[in-house]
C-alpha positions in Angstrom: 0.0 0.0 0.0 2.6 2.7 1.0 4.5 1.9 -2.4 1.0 2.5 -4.5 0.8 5.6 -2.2 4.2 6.9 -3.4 4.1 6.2 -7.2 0.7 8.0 -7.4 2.1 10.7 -5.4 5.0 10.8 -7.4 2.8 10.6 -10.9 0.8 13.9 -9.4 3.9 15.5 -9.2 5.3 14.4 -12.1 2.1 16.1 -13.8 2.5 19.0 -11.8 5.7 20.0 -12.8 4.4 19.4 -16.5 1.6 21.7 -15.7 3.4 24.2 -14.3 6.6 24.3 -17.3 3.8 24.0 -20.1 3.2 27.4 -21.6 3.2 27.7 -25.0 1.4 30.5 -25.2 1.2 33.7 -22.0 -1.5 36.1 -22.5 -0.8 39.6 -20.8 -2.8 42.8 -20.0 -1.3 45.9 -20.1 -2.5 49.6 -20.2 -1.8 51.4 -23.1 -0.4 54.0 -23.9 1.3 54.7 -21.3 5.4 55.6 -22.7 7.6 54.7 -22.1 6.4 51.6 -20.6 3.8 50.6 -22.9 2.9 52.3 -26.2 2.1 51.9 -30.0 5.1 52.7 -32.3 3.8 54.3 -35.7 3.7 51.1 -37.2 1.2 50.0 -34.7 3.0 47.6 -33.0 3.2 47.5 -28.8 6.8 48.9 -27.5 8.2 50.4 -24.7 10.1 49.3 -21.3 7.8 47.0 -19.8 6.7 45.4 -23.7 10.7 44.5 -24.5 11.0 42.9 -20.7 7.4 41.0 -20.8 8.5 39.3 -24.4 12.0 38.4 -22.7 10.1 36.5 -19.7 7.9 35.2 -21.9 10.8 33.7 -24.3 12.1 32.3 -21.0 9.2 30.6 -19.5 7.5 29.7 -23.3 9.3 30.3 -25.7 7.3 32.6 -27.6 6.9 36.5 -27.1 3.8 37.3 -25.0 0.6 37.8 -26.4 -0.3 41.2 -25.2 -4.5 42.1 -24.1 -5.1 45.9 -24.4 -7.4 46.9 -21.4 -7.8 50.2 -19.6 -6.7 50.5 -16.2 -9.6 50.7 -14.3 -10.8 47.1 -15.6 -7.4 45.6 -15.5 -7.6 43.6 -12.1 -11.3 42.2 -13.0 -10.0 41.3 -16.8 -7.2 39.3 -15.1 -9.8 37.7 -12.7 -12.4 36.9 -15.6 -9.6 34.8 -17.3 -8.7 37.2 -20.3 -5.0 37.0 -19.8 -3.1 34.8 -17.8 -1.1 37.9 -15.7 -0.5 42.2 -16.0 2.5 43.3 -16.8 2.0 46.9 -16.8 3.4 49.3 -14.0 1.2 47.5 -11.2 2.8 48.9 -8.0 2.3 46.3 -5.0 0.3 47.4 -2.4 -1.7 46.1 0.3 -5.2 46.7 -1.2 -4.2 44.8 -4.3 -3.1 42.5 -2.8 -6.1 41.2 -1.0 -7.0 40.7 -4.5 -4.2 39.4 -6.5 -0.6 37.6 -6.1 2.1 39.3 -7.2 5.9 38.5 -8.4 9.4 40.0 -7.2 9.2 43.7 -7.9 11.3 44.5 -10.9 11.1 48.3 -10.9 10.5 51.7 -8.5 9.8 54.6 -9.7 8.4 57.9 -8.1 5.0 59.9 -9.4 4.8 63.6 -9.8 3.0 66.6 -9.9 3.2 68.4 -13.7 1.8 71.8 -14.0 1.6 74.8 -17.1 4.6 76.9 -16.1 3.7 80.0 -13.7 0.1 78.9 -12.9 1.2 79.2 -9.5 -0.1 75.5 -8.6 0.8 74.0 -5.3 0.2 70.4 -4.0 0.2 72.0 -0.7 -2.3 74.7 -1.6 -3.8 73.1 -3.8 -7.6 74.1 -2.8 -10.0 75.1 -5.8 -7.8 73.8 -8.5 -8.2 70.8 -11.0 -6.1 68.3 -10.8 -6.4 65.0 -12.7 -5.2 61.2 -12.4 -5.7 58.4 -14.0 -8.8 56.4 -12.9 -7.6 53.5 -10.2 -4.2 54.4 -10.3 -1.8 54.7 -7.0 -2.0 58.2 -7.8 -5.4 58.6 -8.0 -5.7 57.6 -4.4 -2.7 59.8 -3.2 -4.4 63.3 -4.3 -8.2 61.6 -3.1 -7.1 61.3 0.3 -4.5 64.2 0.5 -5.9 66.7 -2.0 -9.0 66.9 -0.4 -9.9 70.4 -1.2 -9.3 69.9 -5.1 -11.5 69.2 -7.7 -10.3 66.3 -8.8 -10.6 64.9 -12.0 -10.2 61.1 -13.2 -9.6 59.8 -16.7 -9.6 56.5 -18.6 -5.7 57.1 -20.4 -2.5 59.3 -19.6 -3.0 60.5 -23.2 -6.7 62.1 -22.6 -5.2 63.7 -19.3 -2.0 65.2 -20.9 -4.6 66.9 -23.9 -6.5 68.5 -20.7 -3.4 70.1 -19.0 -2.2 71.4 -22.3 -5.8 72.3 -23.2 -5.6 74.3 -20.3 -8.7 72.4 -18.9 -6.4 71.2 -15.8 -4.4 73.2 -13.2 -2.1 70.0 -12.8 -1.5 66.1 -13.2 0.1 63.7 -11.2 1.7 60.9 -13.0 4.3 58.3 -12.2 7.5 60.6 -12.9 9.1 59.1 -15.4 5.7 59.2 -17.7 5.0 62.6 -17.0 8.7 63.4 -18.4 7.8 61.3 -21.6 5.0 62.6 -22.6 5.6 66.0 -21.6 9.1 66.3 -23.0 8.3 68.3 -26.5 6.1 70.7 -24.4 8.5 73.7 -22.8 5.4 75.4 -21.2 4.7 72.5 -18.5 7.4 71.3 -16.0 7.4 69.0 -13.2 6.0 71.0 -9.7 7.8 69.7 -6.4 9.4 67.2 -6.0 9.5 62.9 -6.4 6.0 61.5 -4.2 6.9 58.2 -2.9 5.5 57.9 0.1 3.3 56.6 2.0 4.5 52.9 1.4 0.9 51.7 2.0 -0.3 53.7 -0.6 2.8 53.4 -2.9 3.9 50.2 -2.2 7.0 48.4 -2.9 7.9 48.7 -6.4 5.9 47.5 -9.0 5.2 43.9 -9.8 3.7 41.6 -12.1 0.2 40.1 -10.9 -1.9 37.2 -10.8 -4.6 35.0 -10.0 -3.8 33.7 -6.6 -4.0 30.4 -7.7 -1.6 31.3 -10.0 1.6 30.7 -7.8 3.2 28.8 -10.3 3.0 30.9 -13.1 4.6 33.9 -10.7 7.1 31.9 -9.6 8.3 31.6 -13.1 8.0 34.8 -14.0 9.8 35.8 -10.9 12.7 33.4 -11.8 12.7 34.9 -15.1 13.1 38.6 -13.8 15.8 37.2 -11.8 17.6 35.4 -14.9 17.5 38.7 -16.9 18.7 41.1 -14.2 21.3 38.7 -13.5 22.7 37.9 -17.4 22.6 42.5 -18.2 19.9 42.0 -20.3 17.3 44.2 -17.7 20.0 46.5 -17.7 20.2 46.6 -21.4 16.9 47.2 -21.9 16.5 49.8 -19.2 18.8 52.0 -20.8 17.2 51.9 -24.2 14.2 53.6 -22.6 15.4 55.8 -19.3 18.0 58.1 -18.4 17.9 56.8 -14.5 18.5 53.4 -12.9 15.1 51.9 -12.2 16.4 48.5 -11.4 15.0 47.0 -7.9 
């Protein structure tokens, strides 16, 4: 009996560790645009930071690139939970209200948000009573300026992109952005400039870096990926990419 016991347990995880190595094919949500993490280069095709890393774990664990799931931000937890991609790769900061929801991976990157503003319109985060200020819906940021901008009229949208035509517009008094965004998209427009300086705390609203997240039953799938983020930090080719797409070290 206990040799029956132990071949069938060893069979199970024989089948398990099948289970677990057999991805041919990873599908992965990710917000977009949002450069230079995640965008559409005039030919159409997804690029940016997090697009050139994703494909490289995904070569790792599958051997194909990953096949990426466009969703907006504010759905992207429930799309992952509904089954339409298998994890998000896509500047998810880990935090304790997410993750009561989802599992997440090593962080692989940490960057901090910050306020943009037209030059000389005199914003303020500290005064910033009676003005407009947007975010995007959902985002880490959004529930920075809820809780400590409470005398603003804030304003939430669905993409960076719609926010950004607002504060040149002149339909916003600020944004607040991770930092490194808000430089990108910002960096052809000499009349708007960042306004104070780097926001990364509170760590229970900002987290620990940003990781890439699961189903919570999922732990086999994260702990490949999190092996693969290891492999590539490890071998230079993080670092390689890193530099293609940002002036700072971003690393974790």
């Amino acid at each position: 009996m206990k040799k029956t016991l132990i071949a069938v347990a060893g069979m199970l995880a024989m089948t398990t560790a099948v289970s677990a190595e057999s991805w041919d094919n990873i599908r992965v949500g990710v917000d977009a645009p949002y450069p230079p993490f995640e965008y559409r280069a005039p030919s159409g095709e997804l690029t940016g930071f997090e697009i050139d890393l994703g494909n490289e774990v995904c070569q790792i664990i599958s051997g194909n690139d990953c096949e990426w799931v466009v969703q907006a931000w504010d759905g992207i937890i429930p799309g992952l939970l509904a089954r339409k991609y298998d994890m998000i790769f896509s500047s998810m900061s880990i935090n304790e209200e997410r993750q009561k929801r989802v599992l997440f991976s090593e962080p692989y990157y940490t960057t901090p948000s910050a306020f943009f503003a037209p030059n000389g319109n005199g914003f303020d985060p500290d005064s910033a009573d009676g003005k407009r200020v947007g975010a995007q819906r959902a985002t880490i940021q959004d529930t920075y300026i809820t809780e400590f901008l409470t005398g603003a009229d804030i304003v939430r949208y669905t993409t960076a992109d719609d926010m950004v035509i607002d504060l040149q517009g002149g339909r916003l008094d600020a944004m607040f952005i991770d930092a490194p965004v808000g430089i990108e998209m910002l960096a052809d427009n000499a009349e708007v400039s960042q306004v104070g300086e780097f926001v990364k705390e509170p760590k229970r609203i900002f987290g620990e870096g940003v990781g890439a997240a699961f189903r919570k039953r999922d732990s086999a799938l994260e702990e490949q990926v999190s092996a693969a983020l290891e492999q590539l930090k490890n071998d230079g080719t993080y670092d390689t990419i890193m530099q293609k797409y940002f002036d700072i070290d971003i690393k974790l």
